[in-house]
C-alpha positions as CSV (number, residue, x, y, z in Angstrom):
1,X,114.1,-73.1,-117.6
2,X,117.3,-74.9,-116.5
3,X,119.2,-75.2,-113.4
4,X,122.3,-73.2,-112.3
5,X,123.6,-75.8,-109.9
6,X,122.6,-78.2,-107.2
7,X,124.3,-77.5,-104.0
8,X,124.7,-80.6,-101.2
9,X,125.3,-79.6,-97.4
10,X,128.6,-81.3,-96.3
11,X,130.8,-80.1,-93.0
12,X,129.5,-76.1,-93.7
13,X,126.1,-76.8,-94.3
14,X,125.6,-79.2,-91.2
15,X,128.2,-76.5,-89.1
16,X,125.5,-74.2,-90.0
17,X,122.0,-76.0,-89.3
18,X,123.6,-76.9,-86.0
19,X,123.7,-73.2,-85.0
20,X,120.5,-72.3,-86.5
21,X,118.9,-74.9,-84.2
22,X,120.6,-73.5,-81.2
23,X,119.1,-70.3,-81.9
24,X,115.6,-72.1,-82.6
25,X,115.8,-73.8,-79.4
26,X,116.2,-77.5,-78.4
27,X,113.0,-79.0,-79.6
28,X,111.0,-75.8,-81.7
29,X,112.9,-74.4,-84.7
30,X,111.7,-72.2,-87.2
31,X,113.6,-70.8,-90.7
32,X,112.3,-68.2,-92.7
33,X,111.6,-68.7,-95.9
34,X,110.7,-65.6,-97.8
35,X,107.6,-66.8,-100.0
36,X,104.5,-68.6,-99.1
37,X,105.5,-72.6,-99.1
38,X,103.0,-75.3,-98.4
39,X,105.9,-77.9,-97.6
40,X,105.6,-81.6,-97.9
41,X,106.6,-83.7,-94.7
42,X,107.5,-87.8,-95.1
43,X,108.7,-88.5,-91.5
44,X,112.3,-87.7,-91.1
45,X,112.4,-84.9,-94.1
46,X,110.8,-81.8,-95.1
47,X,110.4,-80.8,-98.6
48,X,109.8,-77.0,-99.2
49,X,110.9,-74.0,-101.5
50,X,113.0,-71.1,-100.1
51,X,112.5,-67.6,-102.0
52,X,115.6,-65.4,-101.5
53,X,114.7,-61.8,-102.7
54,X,117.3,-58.9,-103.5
55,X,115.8,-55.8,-105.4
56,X,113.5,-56.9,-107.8
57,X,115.4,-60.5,-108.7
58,X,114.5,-63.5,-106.9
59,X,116.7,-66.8,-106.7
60,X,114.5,-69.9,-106.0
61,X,115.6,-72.9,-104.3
62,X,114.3,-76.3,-103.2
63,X,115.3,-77.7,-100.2
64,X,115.4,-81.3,-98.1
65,X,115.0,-80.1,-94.2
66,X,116.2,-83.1,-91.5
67,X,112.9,-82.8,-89.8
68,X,113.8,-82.3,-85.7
69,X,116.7,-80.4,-86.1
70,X,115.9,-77.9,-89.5
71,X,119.8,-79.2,-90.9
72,X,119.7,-79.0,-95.1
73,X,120.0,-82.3,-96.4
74,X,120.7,-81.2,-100.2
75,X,119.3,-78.0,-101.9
76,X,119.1,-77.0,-105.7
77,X,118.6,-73.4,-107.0
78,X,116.6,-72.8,-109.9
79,X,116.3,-69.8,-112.1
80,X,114.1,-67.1,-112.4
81,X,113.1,-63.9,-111.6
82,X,110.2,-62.5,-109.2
83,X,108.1,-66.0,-109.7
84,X,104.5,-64.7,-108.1
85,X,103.4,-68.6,-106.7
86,X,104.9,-71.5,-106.0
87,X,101.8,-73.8,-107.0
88,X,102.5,-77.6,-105.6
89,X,105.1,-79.6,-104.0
90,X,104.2,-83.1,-103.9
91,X,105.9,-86.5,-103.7
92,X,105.5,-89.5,-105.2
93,X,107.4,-92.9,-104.7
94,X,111.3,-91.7,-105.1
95,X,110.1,-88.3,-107.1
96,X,109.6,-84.8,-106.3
97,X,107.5,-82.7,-108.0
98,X,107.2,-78.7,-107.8
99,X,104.9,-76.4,-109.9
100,X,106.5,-73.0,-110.4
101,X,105.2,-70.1,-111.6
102,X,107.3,-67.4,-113.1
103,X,106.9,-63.7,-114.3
104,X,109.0,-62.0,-116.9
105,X,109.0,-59.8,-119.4
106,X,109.1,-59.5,-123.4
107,X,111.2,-57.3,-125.5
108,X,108.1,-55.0,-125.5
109,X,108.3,-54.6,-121.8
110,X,104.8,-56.7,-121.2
111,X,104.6,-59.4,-118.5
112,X,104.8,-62.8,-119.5
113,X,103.6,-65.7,-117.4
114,X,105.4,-69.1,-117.3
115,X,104.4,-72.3,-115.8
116,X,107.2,-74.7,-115.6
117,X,106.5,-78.0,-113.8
118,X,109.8,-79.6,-112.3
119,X,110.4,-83.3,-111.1
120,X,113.8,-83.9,-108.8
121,X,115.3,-86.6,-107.4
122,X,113.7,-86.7,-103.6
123,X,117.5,-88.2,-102.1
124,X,119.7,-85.9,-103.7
125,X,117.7,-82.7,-105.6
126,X,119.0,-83.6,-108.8
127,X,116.6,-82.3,-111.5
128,X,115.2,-84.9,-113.7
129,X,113.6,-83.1,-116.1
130,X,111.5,-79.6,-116.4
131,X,108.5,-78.9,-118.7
132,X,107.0,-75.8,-119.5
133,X,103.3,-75.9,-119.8
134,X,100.4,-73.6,-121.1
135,X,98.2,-71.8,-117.9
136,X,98.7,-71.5,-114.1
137,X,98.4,-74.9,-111.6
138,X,95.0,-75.3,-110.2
139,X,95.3,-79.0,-108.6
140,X,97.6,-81.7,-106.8
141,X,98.5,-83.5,-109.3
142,X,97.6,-87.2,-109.5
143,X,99.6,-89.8,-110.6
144,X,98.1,-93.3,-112.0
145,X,100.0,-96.0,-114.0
146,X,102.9,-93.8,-114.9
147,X,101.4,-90.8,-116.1
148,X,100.9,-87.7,-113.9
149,X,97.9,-85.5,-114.4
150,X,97.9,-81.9,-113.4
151,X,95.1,-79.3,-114.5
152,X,95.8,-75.6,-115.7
153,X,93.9,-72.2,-116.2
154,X,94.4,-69.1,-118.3
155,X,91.9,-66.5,-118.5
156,X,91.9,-64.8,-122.1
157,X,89.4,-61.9,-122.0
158,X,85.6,-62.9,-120.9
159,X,86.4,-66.7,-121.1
160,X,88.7,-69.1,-118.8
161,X,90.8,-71.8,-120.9
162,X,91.1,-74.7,-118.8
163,X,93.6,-78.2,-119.9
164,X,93.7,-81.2,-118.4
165,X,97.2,-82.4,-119.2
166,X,99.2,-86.0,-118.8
167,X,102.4,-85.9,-118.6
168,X,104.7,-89.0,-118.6
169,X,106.3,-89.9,-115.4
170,X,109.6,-90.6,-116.3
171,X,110.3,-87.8,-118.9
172,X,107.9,-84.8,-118.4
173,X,107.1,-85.4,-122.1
174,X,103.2,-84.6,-123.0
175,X,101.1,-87.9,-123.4
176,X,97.7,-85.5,-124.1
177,X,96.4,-82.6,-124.0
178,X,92.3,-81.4,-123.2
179,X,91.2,-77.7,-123.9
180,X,88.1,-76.8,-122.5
181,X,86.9,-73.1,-122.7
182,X,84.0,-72.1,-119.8
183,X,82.6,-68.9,-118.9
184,X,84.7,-66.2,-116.9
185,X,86.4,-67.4,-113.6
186,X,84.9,-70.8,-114.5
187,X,87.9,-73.1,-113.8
188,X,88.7,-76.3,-112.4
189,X,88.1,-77.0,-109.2
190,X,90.9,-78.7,-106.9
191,X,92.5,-81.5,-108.1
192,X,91.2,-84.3,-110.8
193,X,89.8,-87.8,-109.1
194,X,90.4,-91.3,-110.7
195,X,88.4,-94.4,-111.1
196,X,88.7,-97.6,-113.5
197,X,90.7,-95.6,-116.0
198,X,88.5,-92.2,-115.8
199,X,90.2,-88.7,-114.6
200,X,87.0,-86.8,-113.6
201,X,87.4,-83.2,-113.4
202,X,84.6,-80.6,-112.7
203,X,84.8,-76.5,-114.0
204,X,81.8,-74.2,-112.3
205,X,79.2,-75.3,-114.7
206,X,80.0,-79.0,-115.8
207,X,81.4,-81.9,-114.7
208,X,83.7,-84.3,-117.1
209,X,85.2,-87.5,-117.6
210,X,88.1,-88.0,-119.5
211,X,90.1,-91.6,-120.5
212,X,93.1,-91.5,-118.3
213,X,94.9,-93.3,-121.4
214,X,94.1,-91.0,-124.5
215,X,92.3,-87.9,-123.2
216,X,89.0,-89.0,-125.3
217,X,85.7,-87.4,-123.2
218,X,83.7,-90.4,-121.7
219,X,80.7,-88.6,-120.7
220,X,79.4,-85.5,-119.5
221,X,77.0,-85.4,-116.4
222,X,73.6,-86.4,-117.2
223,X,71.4,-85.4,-114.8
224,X,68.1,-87.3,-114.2
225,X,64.8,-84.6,-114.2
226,X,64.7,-83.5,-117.8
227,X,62.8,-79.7,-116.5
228,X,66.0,-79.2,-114.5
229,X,68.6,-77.4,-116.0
230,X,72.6,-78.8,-115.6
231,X,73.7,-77.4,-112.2
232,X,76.1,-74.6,-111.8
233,X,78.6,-75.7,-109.6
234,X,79.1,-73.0,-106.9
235,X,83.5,-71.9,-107.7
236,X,84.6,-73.8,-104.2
237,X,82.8,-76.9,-104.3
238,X,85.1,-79.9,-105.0
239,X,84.5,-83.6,-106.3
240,X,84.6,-86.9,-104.0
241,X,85.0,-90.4,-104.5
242,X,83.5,-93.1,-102.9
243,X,83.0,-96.5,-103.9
244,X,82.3,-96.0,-107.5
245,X,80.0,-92.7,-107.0
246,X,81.3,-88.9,-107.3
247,X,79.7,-86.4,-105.2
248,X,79.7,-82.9,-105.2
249,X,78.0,-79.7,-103.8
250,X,76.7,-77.0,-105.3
251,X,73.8,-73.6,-105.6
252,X,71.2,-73.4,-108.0
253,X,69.1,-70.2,-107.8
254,X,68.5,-69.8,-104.0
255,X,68.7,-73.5,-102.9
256,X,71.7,-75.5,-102.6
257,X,72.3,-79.3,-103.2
258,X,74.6,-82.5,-102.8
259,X,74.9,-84.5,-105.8
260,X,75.9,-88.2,-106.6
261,X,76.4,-89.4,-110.0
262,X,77.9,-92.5,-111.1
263,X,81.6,-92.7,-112.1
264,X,81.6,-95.1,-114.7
265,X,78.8,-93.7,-116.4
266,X,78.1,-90.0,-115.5
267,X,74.2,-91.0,-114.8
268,X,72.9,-88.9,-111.8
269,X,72.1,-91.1,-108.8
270,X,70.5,-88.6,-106.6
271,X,70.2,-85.1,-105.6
272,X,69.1,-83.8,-102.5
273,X,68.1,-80.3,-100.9
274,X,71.1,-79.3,-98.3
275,X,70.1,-76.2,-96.0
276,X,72.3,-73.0,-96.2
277,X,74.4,-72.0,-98.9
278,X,77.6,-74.5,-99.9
279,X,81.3,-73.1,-100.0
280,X,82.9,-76.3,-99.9
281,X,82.8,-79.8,-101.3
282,X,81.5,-83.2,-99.1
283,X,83.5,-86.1,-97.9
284,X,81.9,-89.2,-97.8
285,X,82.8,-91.9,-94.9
286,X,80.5,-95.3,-93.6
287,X,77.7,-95.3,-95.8
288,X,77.1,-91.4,-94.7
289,X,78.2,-88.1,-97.4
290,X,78.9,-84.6,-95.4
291,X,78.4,-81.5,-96.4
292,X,78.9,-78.3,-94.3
293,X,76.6,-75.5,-95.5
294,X,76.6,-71.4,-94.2
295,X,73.0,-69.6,-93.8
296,X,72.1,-66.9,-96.0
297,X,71.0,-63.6,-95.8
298,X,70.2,-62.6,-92.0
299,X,70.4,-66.2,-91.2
300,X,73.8,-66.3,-89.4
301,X,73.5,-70.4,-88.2
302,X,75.9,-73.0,-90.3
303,X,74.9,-76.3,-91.0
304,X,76.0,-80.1,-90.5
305,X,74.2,-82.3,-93.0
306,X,74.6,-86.0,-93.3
307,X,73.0,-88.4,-96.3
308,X,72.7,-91.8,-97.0
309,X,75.3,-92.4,-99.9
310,X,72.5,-95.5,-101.1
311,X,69.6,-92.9,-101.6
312,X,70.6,-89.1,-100.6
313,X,67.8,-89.8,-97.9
314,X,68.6,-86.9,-94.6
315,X,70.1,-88.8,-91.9
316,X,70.8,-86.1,-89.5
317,X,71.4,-82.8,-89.1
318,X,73.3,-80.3,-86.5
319,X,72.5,-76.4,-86.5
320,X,75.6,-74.4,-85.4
321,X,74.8,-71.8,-83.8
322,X,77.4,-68.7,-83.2
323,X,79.1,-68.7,-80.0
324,X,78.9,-65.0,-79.4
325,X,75.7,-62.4,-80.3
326,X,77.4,-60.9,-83.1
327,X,78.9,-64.1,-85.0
328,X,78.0,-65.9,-87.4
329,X,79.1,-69.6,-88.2
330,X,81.1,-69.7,-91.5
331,X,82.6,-73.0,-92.8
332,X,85.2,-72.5,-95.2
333,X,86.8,-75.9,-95.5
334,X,85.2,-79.6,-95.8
335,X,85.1,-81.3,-92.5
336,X,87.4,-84.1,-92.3
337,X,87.1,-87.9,-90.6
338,X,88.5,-89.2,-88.2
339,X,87.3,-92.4,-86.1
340,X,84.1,-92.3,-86.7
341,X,83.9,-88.6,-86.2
342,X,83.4,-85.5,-88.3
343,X,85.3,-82.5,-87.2
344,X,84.7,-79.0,-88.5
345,X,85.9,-75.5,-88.2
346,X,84.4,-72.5,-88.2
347,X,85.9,-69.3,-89.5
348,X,87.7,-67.2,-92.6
349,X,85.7,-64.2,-92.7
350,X,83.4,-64.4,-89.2
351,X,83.9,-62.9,-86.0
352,X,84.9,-65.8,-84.0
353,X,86.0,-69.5,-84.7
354,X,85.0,-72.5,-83.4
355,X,85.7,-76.0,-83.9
356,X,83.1,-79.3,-83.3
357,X,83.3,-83.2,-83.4
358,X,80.4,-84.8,-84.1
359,X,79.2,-88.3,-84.7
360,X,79.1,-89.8,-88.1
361,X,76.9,-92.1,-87.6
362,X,74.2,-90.5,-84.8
363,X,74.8,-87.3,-85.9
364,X,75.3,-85.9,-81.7
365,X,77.5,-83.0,-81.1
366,X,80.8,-84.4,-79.1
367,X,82.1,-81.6,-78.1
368,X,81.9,-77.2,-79.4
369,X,85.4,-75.4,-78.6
370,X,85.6,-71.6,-79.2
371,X,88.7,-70.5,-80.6
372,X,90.4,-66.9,-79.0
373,X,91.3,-66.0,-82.9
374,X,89.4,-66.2,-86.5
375,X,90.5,-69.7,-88.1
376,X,92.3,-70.0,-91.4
377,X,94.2,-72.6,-92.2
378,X,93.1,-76.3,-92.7
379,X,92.0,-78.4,-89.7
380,X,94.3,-81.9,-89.1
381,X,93.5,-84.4,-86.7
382,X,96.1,-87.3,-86.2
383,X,97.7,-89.2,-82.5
384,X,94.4,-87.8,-80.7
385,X,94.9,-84.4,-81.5
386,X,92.7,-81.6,-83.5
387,X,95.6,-79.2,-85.3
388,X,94.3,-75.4,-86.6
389,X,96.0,-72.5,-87.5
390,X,94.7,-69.3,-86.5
391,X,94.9,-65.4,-87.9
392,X,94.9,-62.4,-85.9
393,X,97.1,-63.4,-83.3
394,X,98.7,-66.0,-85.1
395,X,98.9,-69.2,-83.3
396,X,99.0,-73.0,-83.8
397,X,96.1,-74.2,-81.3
398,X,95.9,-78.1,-80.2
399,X,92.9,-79.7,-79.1
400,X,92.3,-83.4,-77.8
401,X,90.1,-86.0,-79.9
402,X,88.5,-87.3,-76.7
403,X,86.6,-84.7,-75.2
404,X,88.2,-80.9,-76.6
405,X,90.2,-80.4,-74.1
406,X,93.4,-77.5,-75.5
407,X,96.4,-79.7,-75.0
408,X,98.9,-76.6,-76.4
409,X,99.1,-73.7,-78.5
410,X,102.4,-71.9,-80.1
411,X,102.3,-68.3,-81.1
412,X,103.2,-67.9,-85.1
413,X,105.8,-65.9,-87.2
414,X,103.0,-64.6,-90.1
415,X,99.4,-66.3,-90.7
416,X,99.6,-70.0,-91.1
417,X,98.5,-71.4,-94.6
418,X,98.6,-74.6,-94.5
419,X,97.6,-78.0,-92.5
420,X,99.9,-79.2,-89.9
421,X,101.6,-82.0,-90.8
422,X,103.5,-84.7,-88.2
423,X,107.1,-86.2,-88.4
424,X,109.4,-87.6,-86.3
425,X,108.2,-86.4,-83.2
426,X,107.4,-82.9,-85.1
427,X,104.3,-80.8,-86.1
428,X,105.1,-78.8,-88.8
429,X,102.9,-76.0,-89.6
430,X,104.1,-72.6,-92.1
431,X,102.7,-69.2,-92.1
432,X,103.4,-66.8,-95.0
433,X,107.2,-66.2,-95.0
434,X,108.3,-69.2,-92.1
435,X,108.4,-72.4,-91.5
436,X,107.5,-73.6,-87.8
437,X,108.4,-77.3,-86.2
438,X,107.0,-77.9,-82.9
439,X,108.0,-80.7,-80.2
440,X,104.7,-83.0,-80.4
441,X,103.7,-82.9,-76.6
């Protein structure tokens, strides 16, 4: 996969971005952007991917946005035709990284999948290098003493094929290479977390722990009761670090659990009984781990679960009840922190949408907001204010930290998928074909 050229914005390109604002409006701009992005924002620039789509060839482009205005900074076009998924943007000191996906065809007329991983310069868009690698993207990559580590999946008949991979910072070249083949959809979940040289990674039935140097397996987890068979981690739950322990949620049978085991060793610490039925992963904050849990069957109430991180002992627990008679509370995200606050959103596939703020520590409901539309893209809280995206009538919906009061809310062009993220005066927020900037009020 090379690169056709590398364009840079001079008089035209700024001539241009001038007008575009002045159709966008003074302070809101928008651009479309003919793909679903997940942009990365570092204050003053935006870093997305622009899809440009005539019959059935596509031309790809990476872009540098000025953040208030929407001006193009620098832009490089890559090659390739009808790419299904643009899998990661991420930054990293001077570096940007993008994970591309990209569909042809062989001289038989069969589709062909590639996964090319791409690292440009993040001042100028100048491609550094570009390495094709085996599978599809399934994590942020992570980047620890000048290796970057990425996980990839490939489904070949019954069974998933899943690598951890390392590549080296500076050349894309591969430093190792792990294979691990799990049962059908069993693949790796989120992104890989690090500890004193580790990369642990879990699939749907295991967790591992690989040497960040050489790839060699470290340990497998271990749990403690011999009679209890290795947990089968439910597809959405997600690891999380916190001070030397990993923790993780997951279904066995008809109950559901939180789990800590220790990093260095993969020993199981503790496990303890979580009501409901877990969809995502935990976050762990002050001594406390989190877990959000749905009700099953008839059952429509969701859970918020806080345990001790010394002992898994149940420190408190809110029922969420549905707002309206025919909802049901559905969490389909992890809560997030925030000043000694866990904040969590309701929504995805239920009825109505609501967000809460509750109390790490005491465990009391702050404050319950019901949302007008379903919720569906990640919650954000940053400057005193609770971001989330909303489907149906598409909308960016503000909320304040304080007490819940709705500060804003901008209608949307197309569902928003991603977190908003702030920058120079800007919330940035993209749906499924445009990207939205917003005058932070």
């Amino acid at each position: 996969m090379g690169i056709r050229r590398v364009k840079y914005f001079g008089l035209l390109g700024i001539f241009s971005g001038l007008l575009f604002s002045a159709a966008a409006g003074a302070k809101d701009w928008s651009q479309k952007q003919g793909c679903a992005v997940k942009p990365v924002v570092e204050e003053r620039t935006i870093f997305t991917m622009q899809c440009d789509r005539f019959q059935r060839e596509t031309t790809l482009r990476a872009q540098a946005l000025d953040t208030k205005s929407g001006i193009s900074k620098w832009e490089t076009i890559l090659p390739g035709n009808a790419p299904h998924a643009i899998s990661h943007i991420q930054i990293h000191k001077k570096h940007l990284f993008l994970g591309v996906t990209e569909n042809r065809r062989d001289q038989f007329g069969r589709k062909v999948v590639f996964q090319h991983f791409l690292a440009l310069d993040k001042r100028n868009g100048v491609v550094l290098w570009d390495k094709q690698i085996p599978g599809v993207l399934s994590s942020q990559p992570q980047f620890v003493n000048g290796l970057l580590y990425i996980t990839t999946t490939y489904k070949k008949f019954a069974a998933t094929q899943n690598a951890l991979i390392a590549l080296d910072l500076t050349n894309g070249y591969i430093a190792w290479k792990k294979w691990i083949v799990t049962e059908k959809r069993s693949k790796f979940q989120l992104s890989p977390v690090h500890y004193k040289g580790l990369m642990i990674v879990s699939t749907r039935d295991m967790i591992y722990a690989y040497s960040a140097k050489d790839g060699t397996l470290v340990w497998q987890l271990q749990p403690k009761q011999e009679d209890f068979q290795l947990p089968k981690l439910y597809e959405y739950s997600q690891l999380y670090m916190y001070k030397g322990s990993v923790y993780v949620g997951f279904n066995y049978g008809d109950q559901a659990y939180v789990l800590s085991v220790e990093a260095e060793s993969g020993i199981e610490l503790w496990r303890s009984e979580v009501k409901g039925f877990v969809r995502t992963g935990p976050i762990a904050r002050d001594g406390r781990v989190v877990m959000v849990t749905n009700g099953r069957g008839n059952n429509k109430h969701g859970y918020v679960s806080a345990f001790s991180t010394e002992d898994g002992d149940l420190k408190w627990q809110q029922v969420i009840k549905p707002i309206g008679k025919l909802g049901s509370t559905h969490f389909f995200q992890p809560p997030v922190y925030h000043k000694g606050v866990i904040y969590a959103v309701t929504g995805a596939s239920a009825l109505e949408s609501f967000v809460v703020a509750i109390s790490l520590r005491k465990g009391h409901m702050i404050w319950k907001r019901k949302l007008s539309n379903q919720a569906i893209s990640p919650l954000h809280v940053e400057s005193g204010r609770v971001f989330i995206g909303t489907q149906v009538k598409a909308e960016l919906v503000v909320f304040r930290t304080k007490d819940g009061a709705l500060l804003w809310r901008k209608v949307l062009i197309g569902s928003p998928i991603n977190r908003a993220q702030l920058g120079s005066g800007k919330v940035i927020v993209t749906t499924s074909n445009t990207l939205h900037a917003f005058d932070l009020k």
